[in-house]
Every structure is written in C-alpha cells, then in structure tokens.
N, C-alpha and C positions, 0 to 999 in steps of 0.2 A: 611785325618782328616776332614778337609771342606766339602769334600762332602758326606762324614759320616752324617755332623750334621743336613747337609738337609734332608740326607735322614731319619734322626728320628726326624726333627720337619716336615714331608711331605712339606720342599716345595721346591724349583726350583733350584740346584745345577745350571743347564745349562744356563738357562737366569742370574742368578749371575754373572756368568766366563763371558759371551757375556758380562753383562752390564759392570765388573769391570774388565777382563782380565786375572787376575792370583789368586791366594789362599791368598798369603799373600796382596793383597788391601782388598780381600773380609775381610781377619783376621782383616785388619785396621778398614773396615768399621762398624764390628762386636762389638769390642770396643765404636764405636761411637753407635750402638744402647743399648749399657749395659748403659751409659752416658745415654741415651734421656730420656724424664722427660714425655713423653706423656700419659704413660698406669698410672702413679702414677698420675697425674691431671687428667684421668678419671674417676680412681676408686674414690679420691678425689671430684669428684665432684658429679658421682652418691651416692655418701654417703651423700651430702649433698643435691642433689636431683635440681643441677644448670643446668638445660637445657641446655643455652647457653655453660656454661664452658664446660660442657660433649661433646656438639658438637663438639665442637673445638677439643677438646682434641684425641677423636674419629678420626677426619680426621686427623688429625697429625698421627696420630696413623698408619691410613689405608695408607696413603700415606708411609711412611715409610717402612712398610712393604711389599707393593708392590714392592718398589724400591730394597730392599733387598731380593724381591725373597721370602720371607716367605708366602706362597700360604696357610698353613693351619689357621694359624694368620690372612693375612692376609682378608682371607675370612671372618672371623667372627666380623674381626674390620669393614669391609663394611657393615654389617649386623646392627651390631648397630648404626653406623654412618646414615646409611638410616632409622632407627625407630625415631634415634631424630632429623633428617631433618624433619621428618613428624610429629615432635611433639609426637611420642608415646611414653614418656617416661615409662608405665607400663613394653610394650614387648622389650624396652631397657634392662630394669632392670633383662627380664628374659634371656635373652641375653648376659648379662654380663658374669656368672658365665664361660660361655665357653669360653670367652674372656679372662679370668684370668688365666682357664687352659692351653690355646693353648700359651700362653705369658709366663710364669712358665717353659714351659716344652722349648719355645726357650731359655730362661735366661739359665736355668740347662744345655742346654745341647753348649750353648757359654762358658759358666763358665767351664766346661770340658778339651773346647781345650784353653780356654784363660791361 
C-alpha cells in the first residue's frame, strides 16, 4: 500500500523505508504531512504576491518533502524555492501551477491509504 503511493506520486519508496524503517512510521509520518500547513501559506502567499512569505513557505515546503522521499513534489518545490531566492517572483508564479499539481495528486493519493 506504501509503496503503491510512491510509486504514483513518482517518488522514493526506498529512501523512505531506509530513512523511517517500516510502512507504518512512514504511514505515521504521512499524516504528519496531510497536518503541514506549508503548501497553503505558499499558495497564500503567492496570491497575495509576499516574496518573503512565499520563500519561506517554499523551503518548508521543499525540505519536507525531500525528507519524505516525495521526489516529484519535491523537485518542483526546489524550483520555485530557487526563483524566489533569486527574487524572480514572475517565473515563481509560472512555476507554481506544477507545484499545486504534483502536491494535489500526493494529498489524493495519502488520503487513499489514510
């Protein structure tokens, strides 16, 4: 079931199990990302067009999901994480929309086995 869910949001079943052990911490930890408040204070913030808050929200973001192994997430939260270091906030904005898919389809597809 776990390793189902990586393999349809593309990311890292293996480094998961290595980083957390077993199915059910990873299930624990999974919970804890339905819980995390990062992707809603960046979309929040690119709405409202807050550099700073976006950044933030961004590396929260990308850290997280590197930790949990989310490789296709967590590619695209680096991506805009790096546009608003560099102040681009235009090719953040065009950046986002993949950001919202690739996060959508981890939610959907935790919400499954949760």
């Amino acid at each position: 079931m776990v390793e189902e869910l990586y393999k349809n949001i593309n990311g890292n079943y293996e480094e998961a199990l290595s980083r957390m052990q077993n199915d059910e911490r990873i299930k624990k930890f999974l919970g804890f990302f339905l819980a995390d408040t990062s992707y809603n204070e960046l979309k929040s913030a690119m709405e409202s067009k807050s550099l700073d808050d976006a950044f933030r929200a961004a590396h929260t973001l990308k850290g997280v999901c590197k930790n949990m192994a989310f490789t296709a997430l967590s590619i695209v939260a680096e991506a805009i994480t790096e546009e608003l270091r560099a102040h681009n906030f235009e090719k953040a904005e065009e950046i986002f929309p993949s950001v919202t898919n690739e996060y959508n389809i981890v939610i959907t597809e935790i919400n499954k086995i949760m």
